[in-house]
C-alpha positions as CSV (number, residue, x, y, z in Angstrom):
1,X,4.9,126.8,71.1
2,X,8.3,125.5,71.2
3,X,9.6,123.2,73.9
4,X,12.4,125.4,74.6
5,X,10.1,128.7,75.3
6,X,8.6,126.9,78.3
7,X,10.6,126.1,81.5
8,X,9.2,122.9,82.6
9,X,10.3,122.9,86.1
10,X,8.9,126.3,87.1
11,X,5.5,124.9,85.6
12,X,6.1,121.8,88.1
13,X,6.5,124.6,91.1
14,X,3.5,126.3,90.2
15,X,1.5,122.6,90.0
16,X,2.8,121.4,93.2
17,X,2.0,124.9,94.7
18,X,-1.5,124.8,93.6
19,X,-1.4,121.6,95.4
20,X,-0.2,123.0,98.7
21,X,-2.9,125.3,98.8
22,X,-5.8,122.7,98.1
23,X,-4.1,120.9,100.6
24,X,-3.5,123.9,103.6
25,X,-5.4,125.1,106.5
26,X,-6.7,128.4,105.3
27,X,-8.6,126.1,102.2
28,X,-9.9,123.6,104.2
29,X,-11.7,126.7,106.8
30,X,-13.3,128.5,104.2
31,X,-14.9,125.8,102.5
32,X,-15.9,124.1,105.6
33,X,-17.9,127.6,106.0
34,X,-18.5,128.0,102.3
35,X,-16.8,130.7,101.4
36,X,-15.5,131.1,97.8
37,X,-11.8,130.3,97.5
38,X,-10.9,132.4,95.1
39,X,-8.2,134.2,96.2
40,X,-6.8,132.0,97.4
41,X,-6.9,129.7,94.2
42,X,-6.1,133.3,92.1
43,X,-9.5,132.9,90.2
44,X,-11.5,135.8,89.4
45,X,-14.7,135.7,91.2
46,X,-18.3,134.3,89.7
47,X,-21.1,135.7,90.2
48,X,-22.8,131.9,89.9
49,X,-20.4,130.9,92.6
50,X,-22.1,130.0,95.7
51,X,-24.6,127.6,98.3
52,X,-27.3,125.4,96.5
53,X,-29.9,124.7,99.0
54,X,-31.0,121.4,98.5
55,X,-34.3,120.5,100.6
56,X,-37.3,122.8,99.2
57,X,-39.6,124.9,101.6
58,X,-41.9,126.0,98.5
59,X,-43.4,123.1,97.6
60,X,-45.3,124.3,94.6
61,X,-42.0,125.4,93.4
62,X,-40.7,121.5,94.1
63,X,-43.4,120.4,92.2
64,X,-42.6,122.8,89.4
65,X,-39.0,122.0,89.0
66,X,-39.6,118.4,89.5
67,X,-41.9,118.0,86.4
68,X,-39.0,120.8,84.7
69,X,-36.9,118.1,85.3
70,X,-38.6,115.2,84.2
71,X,-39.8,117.0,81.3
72,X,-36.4,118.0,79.9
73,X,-34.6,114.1,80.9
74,X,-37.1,113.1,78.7
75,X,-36.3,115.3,75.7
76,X,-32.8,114.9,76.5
77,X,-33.3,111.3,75.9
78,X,-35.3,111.9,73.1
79,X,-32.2,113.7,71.6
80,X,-29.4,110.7,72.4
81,X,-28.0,109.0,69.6
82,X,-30.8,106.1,68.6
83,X,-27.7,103.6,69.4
84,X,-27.0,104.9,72.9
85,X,-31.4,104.5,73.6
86,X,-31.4,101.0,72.3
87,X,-28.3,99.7,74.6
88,X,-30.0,100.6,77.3
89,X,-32.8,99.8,76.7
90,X,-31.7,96.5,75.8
91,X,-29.7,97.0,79.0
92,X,-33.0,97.2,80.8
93,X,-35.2,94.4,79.4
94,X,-31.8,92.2,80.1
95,X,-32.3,93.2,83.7
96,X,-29.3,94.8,84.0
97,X,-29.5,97.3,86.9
98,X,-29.3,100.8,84.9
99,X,-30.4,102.8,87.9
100,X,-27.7,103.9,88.2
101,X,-27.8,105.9,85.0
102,X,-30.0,108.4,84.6
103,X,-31.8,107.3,82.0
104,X,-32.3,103.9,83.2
105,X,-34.2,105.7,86.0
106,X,-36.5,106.8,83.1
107,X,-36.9,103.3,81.4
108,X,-37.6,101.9,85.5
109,X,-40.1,104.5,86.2
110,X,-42.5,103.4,83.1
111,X,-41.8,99.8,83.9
112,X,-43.2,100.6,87.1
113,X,-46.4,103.0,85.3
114,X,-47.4,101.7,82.5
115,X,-48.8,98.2,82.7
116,X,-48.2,97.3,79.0
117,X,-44.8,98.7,79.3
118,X,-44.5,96.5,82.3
119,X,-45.2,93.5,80.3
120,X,-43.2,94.1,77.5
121,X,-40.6,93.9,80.1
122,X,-41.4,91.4,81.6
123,X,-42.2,89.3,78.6
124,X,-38.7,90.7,77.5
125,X,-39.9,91.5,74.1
126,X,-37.8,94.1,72.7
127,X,-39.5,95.4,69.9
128,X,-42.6,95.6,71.9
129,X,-40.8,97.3,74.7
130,X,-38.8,99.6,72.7
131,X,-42.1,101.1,71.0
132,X,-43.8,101.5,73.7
133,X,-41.3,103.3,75.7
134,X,-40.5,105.8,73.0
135,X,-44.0,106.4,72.4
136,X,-44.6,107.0,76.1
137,X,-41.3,109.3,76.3
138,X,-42.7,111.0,73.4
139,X,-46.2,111.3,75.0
140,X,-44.8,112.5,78.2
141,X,-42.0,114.9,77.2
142,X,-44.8,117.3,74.9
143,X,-47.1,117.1,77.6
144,X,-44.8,118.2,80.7
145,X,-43.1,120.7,78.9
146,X,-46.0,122.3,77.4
147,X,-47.1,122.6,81.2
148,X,-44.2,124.8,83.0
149,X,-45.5,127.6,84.5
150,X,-48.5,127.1,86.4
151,X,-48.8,124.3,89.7
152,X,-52.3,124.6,89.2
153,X,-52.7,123.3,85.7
154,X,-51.6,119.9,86.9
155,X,-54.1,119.8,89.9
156,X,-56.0,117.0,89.3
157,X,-59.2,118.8,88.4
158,X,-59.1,118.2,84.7
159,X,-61.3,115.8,83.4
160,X,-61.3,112.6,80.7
161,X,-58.4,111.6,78.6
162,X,-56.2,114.8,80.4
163,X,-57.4,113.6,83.9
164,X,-55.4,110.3,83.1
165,X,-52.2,111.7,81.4
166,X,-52.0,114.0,84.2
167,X,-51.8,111.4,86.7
168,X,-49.7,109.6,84.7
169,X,-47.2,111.9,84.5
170,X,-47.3,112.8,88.2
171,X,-47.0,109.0,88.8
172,X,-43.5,109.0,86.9
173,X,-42.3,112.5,88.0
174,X,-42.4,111.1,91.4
175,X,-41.2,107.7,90.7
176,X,-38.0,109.3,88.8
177,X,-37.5,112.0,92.0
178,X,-38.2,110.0,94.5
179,X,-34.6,108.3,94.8
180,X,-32.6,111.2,93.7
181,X,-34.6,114.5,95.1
182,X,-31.2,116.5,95.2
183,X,-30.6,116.0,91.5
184,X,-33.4,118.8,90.5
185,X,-32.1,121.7,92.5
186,X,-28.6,120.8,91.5
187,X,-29.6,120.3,87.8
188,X,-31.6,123.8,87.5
189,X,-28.1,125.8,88.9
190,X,-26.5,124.1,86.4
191,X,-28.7,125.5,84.1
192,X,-29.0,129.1,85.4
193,X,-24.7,129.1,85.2
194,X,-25.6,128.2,81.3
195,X,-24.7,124.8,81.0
196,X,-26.9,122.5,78.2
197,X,-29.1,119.8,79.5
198,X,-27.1,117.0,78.1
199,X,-24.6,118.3,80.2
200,X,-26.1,119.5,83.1
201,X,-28.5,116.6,83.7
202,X,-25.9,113.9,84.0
203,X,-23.7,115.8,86.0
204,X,-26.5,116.2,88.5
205,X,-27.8,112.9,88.6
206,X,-23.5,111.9,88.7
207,X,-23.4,114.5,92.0
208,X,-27.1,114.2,93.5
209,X,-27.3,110.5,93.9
210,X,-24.1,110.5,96.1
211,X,-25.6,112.7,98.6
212,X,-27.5,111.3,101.7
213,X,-30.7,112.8,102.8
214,X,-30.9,115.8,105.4
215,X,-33.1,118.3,106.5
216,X,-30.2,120.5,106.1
217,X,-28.6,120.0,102.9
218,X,-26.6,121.9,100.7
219,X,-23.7,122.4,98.9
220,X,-21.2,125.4,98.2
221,X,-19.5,125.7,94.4
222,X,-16.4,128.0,94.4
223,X,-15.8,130.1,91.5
224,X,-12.8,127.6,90.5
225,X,-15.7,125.2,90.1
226,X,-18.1,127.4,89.1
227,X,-15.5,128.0,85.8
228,X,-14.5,124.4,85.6
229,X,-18.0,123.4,84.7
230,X,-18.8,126.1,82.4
231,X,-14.8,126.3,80.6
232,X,-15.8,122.0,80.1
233,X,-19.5,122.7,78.4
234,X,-17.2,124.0,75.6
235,X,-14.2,121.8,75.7
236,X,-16.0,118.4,76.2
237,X,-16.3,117.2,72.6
238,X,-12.5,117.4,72.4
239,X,-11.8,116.6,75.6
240,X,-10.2,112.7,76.3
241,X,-11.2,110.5,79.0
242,X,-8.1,111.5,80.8
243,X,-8.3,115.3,80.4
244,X,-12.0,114.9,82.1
245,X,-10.8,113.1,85.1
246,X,-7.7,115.1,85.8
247,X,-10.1,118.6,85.4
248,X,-12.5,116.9,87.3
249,X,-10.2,116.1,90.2
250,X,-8.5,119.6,89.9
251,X,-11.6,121.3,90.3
252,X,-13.3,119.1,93.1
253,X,-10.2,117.9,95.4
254,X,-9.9,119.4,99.0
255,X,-14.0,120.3,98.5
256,X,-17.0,119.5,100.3
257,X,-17.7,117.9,96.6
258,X,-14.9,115.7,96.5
259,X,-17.0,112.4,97.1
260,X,-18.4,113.3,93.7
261,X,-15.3,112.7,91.4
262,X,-16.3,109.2,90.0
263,X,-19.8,110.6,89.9
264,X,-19.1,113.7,88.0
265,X,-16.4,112.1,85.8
266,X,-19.2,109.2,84.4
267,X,-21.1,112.2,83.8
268,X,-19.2,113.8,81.6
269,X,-17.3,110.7,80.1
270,X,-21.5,109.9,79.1
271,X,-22.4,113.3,78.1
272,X,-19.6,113.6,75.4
273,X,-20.2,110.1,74.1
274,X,-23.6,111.1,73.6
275,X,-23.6,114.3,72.6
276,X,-27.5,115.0,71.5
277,X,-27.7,114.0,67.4
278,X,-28.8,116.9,66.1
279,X,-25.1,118.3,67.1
280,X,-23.4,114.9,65.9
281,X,-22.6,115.9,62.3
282,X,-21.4,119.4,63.2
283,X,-19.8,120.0,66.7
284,X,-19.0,123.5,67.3
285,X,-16.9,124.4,70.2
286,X,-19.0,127.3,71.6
287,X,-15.3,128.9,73.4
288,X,-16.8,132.0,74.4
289,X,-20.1,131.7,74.7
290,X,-20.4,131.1,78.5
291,X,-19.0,134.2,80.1
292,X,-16.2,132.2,83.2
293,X,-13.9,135.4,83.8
294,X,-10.3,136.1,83.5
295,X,-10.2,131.8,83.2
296,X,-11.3,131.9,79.8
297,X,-8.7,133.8,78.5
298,X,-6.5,130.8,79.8
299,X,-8.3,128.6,77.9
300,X,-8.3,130.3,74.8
301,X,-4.6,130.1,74.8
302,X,-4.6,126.2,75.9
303,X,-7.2,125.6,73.1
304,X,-3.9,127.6,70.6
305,X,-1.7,125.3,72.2
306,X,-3.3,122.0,71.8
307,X,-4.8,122.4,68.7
308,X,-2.0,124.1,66.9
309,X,-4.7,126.7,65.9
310,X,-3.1,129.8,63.7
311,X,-2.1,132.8,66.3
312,X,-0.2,133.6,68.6
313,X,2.8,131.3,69.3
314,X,5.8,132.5,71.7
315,X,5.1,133.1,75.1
316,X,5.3,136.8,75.1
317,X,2.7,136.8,72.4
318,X,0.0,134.8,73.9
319,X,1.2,137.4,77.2
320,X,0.3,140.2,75.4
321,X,-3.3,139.0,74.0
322,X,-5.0,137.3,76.8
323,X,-2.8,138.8,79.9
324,X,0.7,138.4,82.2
325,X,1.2,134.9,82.7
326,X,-1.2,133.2,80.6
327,X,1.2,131.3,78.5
328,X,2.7,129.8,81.6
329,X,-1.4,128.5,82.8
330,X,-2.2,127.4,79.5
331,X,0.6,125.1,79.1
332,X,0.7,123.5,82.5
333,X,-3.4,123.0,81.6
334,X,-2.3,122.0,78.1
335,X,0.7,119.7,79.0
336,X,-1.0,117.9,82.2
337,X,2.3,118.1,84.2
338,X,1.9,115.0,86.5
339,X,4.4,112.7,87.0
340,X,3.9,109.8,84.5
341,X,2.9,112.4,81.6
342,X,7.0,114.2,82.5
343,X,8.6,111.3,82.3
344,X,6.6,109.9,79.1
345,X,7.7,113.1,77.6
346,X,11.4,114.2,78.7
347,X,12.0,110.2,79.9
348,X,11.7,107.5,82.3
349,X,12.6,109.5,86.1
350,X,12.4,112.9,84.7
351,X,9.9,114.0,87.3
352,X,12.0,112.6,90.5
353,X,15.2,114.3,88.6
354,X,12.5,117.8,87.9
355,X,11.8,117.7,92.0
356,X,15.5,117.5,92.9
357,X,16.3,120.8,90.9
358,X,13.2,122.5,92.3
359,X,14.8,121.5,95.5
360,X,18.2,122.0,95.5
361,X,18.3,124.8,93.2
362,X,18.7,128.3,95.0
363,X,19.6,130.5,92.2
364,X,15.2,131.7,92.2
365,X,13.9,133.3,94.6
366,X,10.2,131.6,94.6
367,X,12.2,127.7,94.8
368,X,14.0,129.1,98.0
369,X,11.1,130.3,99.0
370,X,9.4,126.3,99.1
371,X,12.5,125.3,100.6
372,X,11.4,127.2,103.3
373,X,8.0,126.9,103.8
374,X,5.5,125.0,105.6
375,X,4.5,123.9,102.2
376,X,7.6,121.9,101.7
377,X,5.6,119.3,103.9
378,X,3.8,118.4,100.8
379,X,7.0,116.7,98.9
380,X,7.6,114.7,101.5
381,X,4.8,112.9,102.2
């Protein structure tokens, strides 16, 4: 699309007005009483939108999930690049604190169980360390998710060699949990909106480990969010550190999950560094294949704009395929209109000279309009 089909300055308006209504009243009550924002925001509603409830009252369903979870951070681990495993592992026996990653959680939680593990460490003998640990990983991942369905297959009652493994494996379930017990439920939503594990379990640990304790709590995605996550599962590969923090931000800001930015944003910045190996020599951008509403046609039409791809390529063209106004989302999407990126492109001041026209020019209707507005508080703060 050329330069001269798009009118810059009305995609600025329609930025800074999605701005002002993150940043208004009638936002801020209905997620303080989690209801979805989405006509507010003009997204189409999800059906995956909604509260997670975050402290279990099943506990046999805890206990399930739990050893889900384990289970599949283990084969997730098990599917990382070999160079990303022995960094941190390295990072580990070097005593670097890798808690904070949820792997590292992993590596600290067989420290902690296995006593020949624990001396490996200890004795910081890599090689000894490093076999160990995979073999345990190995050991643990078939066994806990060979045993899914049934709480009563891990009760303790089995006998011999089993006995052990399955204390074992509670042992390191509950050492991996203990820390982070919001990062399971938030990690199986994940999954049930479609999302892979290599992306879901990262950006759970990246959100659960920045929420304190309470008997009561919970948290609400909107469908903006909701389609954010799922639109990123595809787009990640291509997506540069940049892009992932500014659609990170845009989906999370003026949210009860806005503490989770940096969290989320190491998540994803992780996840598409180590995209699982058996997808390394052939990444394909599954665009479609996680149904997010009227949003995707959007970003089908970014993905033509930013990747030159053969199709549609005036405005009125990309209108007519994938709906009114679509042209004008996917290049404010595709063109990141804030300030340093306008005045990179058109020129040093561009975006203080782009705010004086939207200001002072009265020739549209929808510019008057924000001259008039409570909304005009927002350009003046």
């Amino acid at each position: 699309m050329e330069n001269e089909n798009f009118n810059w300055i009305d995609a600025f308006v329609e930025a800074q007005e999605r701005k002002d209504i993150k940043n208004s009243k009638g936002f801020e009550v209905l997620n303080s009483n989690n209801i979805d924002t989405n006509e507010l925001t003009n997204h189409e509603k999800d059906k995956d939108a909604g509260v997670i409830e975050l402290n279990y009252k099943d506990e046999k369903q805890k206990e399930i999930d739990n050893r889900s979870y384990v289970g599949n951070v283990l084969a997730f681990i098990l599917d990382m690049p070999e160079e990303t495993v022995k960094s941190l592992m390295l990072a580990a026996l070097n005593g670097t604190d890798v808690a904070a990653n949820v792997v590292g959680t992993v590596f600290n939680a067989l420290t902690d169980v296995d006593e020949e593990i624990h001396t490996a460490h200890k004795n910081s003998d890599y090689k000894k360390f490093s076999e160990l640990t995979t073999a345990k990983i190995q050991e643990f991942s078939k066994y806990l998710n060979g045993k899914k369905t049934d709480v009563k297959e891990y009760s303790g009652n089995i006998t011999g060699i089993g006995s052990e493994l399955d204390s074992k494996a509670a042992e390191m379930v509950s050492w991996i949990t203990q820390d982070a017990p919001y990062v399971v439920p938030i990690r199986k939503k994940l999954k049930n909106m479609g999302l892979p594990d290599y992306i879901a379990i990262p950006i759970a640990f990246g959100i659960g480990t920045g929420i304190a304790f309470d008997d009561d709590a919970s948290l609400f995605l909107n469908s903006e969010q909701v389609q954010g996550f799922k639109e990123m599962a595809g787009a990640l590969p291509d997506s540069s550190e940049e892009k992932i923090f500014n659609t990170t931000y845009r989906m999370l800001e003026a949210t009860g999950l806005g503490f989770a930015v940096p969290g989320v944003v190491k998540a994803l910045s992780f996840a598409k560094n180590n995209i699982p190996k058996y997808m390394n020599s052939k990444i394909i951008k599954p665009q479609n294949t996680i149904a997010v509403g009227g949003s995707a046609t959007a970003t089908a039409a970014t993905q033509v704009i930013e990747k030159n791809i053969v199709g549609p390529s005036t405005d009125a063209e990309i209108d007519e395929i994938y709906g009114e106004g679509k042209s004008e989302e996917a290049m404010i999407e595709a063109t990141n209109l804030t300030d340093a990126n306008i005045d990179e492109i058109y020129g040093e001041g561009s975006s203080e000279q782009a705010m004086d026209e939207v200001l002072i020019n009265n020739e549209k209707e929808d510019n008057w309009k924000i001259l008039n507005s409570d909304k005009q508080t927002s350009y003046t703060q």
